[in-house]
N, C-alpha and C positions, 0 to 999 in steps of 0.2 A: 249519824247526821240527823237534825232536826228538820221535820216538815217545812216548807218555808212557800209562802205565793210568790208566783215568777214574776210580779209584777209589784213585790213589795223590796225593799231597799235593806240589805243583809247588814247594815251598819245601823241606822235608825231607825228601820222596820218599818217607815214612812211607803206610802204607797211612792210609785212613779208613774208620774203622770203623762198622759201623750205629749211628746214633744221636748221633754225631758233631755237631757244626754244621760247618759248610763254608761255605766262600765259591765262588762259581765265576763264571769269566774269559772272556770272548770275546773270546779272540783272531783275529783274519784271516792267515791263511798267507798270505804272496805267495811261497811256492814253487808254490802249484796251479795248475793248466790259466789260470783267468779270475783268479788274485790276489784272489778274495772267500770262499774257502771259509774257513767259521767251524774255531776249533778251541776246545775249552774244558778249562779249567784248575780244576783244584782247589783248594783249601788249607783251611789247619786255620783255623776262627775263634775258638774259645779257644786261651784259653793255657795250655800246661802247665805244671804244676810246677818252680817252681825260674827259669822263664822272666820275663820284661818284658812281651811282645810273643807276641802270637800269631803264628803263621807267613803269614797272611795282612796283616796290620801291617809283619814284614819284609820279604814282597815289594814293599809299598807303600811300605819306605822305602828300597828298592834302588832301584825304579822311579826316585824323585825323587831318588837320588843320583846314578843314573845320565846321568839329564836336567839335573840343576843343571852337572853337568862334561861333556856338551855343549856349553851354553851358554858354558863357562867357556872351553873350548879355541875356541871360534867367537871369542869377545870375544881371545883372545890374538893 
């Protein structure tokens, strides 16, 4: 897992600012000693300006891109 500030935004890397809404993620590092330590994630839950998708919506729909082409390359 990469180092990351608990106050920056794991999709845009954008700071969050107070007041913000946010989403946040538990993730389990399996780089640590027992492969159970929590790490948590941020992201923006609105959306800004100009955008579709909140930056929390596009890590949700990398996640399931990422996992559909898994699948896809297992099935090939």
């Amino acid at each position: 897992m990469t180092s990351h500030d608990s106050n920056e935004c794991g999709h845009c890397r954008s700071s969050i600012a107070q007041g913000q809404r946010w989403v946040r993620e538990k993730i389990y590092d399996s780089t640590s000693q027992n492969g159970r330590e929590p790490i948590y994630q941020r992201y923006h839950a609105e959306v800004f300006a100009g955008e579709a998708l909140s930056c929390w919506e596009k890590h949700q729909m990398d996640q399931e891109i990422a996992r559909v082409s898994r699948i896809a390359l297992r099935a090939a």
